[in-house]
C-alpha positions in Angstrom: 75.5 -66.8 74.2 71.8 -67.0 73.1 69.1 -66.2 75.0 67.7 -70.0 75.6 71.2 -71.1 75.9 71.6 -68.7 78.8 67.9 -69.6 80.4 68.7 -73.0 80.1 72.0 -72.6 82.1 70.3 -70.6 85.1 67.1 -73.5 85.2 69.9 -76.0 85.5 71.9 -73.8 88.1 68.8 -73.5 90.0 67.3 -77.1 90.1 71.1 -78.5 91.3 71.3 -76.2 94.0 67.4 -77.2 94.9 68.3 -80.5 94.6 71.8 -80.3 96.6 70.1 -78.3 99.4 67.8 -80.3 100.0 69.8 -83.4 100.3 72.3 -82.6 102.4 69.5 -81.6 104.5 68.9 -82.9 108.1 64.8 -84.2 107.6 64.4 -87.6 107.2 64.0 -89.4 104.1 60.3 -89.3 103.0 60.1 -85.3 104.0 63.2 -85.1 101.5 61.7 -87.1 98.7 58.3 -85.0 99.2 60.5 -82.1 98.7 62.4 -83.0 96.1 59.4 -84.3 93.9 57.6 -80.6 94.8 60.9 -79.2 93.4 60.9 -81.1 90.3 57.0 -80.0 90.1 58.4 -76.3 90.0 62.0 -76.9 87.5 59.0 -78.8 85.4 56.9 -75.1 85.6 59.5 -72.9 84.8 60.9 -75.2 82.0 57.6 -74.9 80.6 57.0 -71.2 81.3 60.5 -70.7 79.5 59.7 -72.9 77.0 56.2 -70.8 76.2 58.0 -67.4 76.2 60.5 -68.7 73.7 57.7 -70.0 71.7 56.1 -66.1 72.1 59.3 -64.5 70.9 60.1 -66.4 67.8 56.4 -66.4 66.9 56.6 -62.3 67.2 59.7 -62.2 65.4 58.4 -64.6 62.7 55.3 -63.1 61.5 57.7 -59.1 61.8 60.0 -60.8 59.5 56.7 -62.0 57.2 55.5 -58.6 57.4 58.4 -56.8 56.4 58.9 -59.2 53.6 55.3 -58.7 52.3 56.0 -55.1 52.7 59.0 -55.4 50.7 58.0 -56.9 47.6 54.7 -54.7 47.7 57.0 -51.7 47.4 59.3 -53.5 45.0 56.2 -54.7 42.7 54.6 -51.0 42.8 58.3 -49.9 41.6 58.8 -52.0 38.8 55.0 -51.2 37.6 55.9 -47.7 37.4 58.8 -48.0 35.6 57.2 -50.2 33.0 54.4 -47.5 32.9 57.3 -44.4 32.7 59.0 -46.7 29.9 56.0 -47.2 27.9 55.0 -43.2 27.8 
């Protein structure tokens, strides 16, 4: 599994046991539904958070992968100039 796949899971995991816990327990209705919209407040915060970190990630590993290519063809550009130059001589 993927890193976001397995984020994903655990956010999931951990906003149905918020939600089940809180449910089944004994406060009376509009303590439960303050509760539960504070918890959906928090799921929303971490999705986000989550969401931003992944955004982070592929960003650094994009603009790596840009760099390395740039590298790349300035190395293979340099080479193929001084082989036309060691041809010509």
């Amino acid at each position: 599994m993927d890193t976001p796949k397995i984020i994903a899971s655990m956010l999931l995991g951990a906003a149905v046991g918020a939600v089940a816990g809180v449910l089944f327990s004994p406060a009376k209705g509009s303590t439960t539904r303050r509760k539960l919209y504070r918890r959906g407040e928090d799921f929303v915060d971490d999705i986000e958070d989550s969401i931003s970190d992944f955004y982070e990630d592929v960003s650094k590993r994009y603009s790596s992968v840009v760099d390395e290519a740039h590298d790349l063809a300035e190395k293979s550009k340099k080479s193929v100039t001084d082989k036309i130059n060691e041809i010509k001589k």
